[in-house]
N, C-alpha and C positions, 0 to 999 in steps of 0.2 A: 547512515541513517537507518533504524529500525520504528517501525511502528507496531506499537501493538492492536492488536484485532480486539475488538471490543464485541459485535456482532458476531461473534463466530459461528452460530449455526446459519445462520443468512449467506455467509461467507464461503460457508463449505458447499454451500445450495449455487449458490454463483458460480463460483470457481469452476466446481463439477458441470455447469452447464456450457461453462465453455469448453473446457476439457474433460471431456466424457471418457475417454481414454486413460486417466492418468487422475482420475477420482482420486479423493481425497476425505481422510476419517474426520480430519482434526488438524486445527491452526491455532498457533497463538499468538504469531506474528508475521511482517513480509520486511524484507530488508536487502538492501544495495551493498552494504558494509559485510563482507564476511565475517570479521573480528564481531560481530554483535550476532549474530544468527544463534536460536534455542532450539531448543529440542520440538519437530512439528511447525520448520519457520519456512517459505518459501524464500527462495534465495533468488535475488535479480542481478547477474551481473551485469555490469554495464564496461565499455571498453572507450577509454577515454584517452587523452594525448601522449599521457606515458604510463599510463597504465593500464591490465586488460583485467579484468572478473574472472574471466571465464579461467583462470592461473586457479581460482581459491576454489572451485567445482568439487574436487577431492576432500579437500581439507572438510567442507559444509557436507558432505554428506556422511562424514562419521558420525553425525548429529543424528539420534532416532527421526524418523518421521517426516525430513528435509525432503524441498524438492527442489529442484535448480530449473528454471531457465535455461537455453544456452544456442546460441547461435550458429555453433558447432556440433556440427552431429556426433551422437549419442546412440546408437540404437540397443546397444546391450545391455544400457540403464533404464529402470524402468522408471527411478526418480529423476530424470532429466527429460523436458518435454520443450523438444526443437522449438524454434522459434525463427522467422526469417528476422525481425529487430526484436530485441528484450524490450526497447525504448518502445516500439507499436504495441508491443504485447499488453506491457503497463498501462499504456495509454487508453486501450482497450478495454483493460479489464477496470481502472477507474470509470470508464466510460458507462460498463454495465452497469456498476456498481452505483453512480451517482442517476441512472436510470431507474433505479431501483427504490434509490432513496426518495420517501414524502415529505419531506423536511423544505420549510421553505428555507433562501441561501439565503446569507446575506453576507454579502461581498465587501474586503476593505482592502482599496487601494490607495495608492496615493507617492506620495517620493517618500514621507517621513512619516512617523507615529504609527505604519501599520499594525502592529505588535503591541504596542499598548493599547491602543482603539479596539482590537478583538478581544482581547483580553477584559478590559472594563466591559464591554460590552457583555461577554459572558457571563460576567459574573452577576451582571445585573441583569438576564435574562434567566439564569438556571435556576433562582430562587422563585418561578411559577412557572416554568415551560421543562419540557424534556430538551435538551439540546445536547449538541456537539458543538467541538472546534477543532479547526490548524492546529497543531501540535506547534510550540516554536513559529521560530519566524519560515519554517517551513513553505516557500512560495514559490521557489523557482517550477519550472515544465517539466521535474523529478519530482519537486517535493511536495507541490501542491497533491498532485495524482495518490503519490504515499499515501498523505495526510490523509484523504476522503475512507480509510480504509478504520481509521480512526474513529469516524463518524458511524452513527446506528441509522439505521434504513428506514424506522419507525418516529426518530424523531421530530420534534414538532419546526425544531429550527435549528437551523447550520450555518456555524460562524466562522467564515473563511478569510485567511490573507492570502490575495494576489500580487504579486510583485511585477 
């Protein structure tokens, strides 16, 4: 999963506040999939039952401008910036980031139709308000976090799916 940055100077304003250290010029997206990472993308591995992120670290930073996450120390990279979980990291940095945001939420849960309910709902909100949405059915404790990165900080309203 890759989202792209839509807010990106707010982004760079964030990021850098958390990580002062390891500033940053320019993003144009953040992603868990290393096969999807671009040039200026932050990289999140994540290490799951059979398989580990932190393998593709190499690969993602032949990419101009990448910065990795990583669980495992790094110290002679200056684009890899430790982390004791990538998963609190993330979680964190959506944290600021939906601190950030003025947008009032409006939340869709439910067992069935969340994904079309935001969706309609969009679509019949963006023709008089500023908003954002979920990317996709985007809603797991990854992907929702993702998604909010998707969202502008300025807007009037934000339409989420929670699963």
């Amino acid at each position: 999963m890759r989202i792209k940055i839509k807010d990106k100077n707010n982004f760079v304003k964030t990021f850098n506040q958390i990580y002062p250290e390891k500033k940053i010029e320019n993003i144009n997206g953040i992603s868990i999939d290393s096969r999807l990472i671009d040039s200026h993308d932050i990289f999140i591995p994540l290490k799951g039952i059979s398989f580990d992120g932190h393998q593709f670290i190499d690969s993602v930073l032949k990419k101009s401008g990448t910065i990795c996450l990583s669980e495992k120390k790094d110290p002679t990279n200056q684009r890899i910036i430790h982390t004791s979980s990538n998963k609190n990291a993330l979680l964190n940095l959506a944290s600021v980031w939906r601190d950030k945001m003025k947008s009032k939420v409006i939340a869709i849960t439910g067992s069935n139709g969340k994904t079309t309910t935001k969706e309609l709902l969009y679509h019949i909100i963006k023709s008089k308000y500023k908003c954002s949405k979920s990317i996709d059915n985007h809603n797991s404790t990854i992907g929702l976090p993702l998604s909010l990165f998707n969202c502008k900080i300025n807007d009037e309203y934000t339409v989420l799916e929670l699963g």
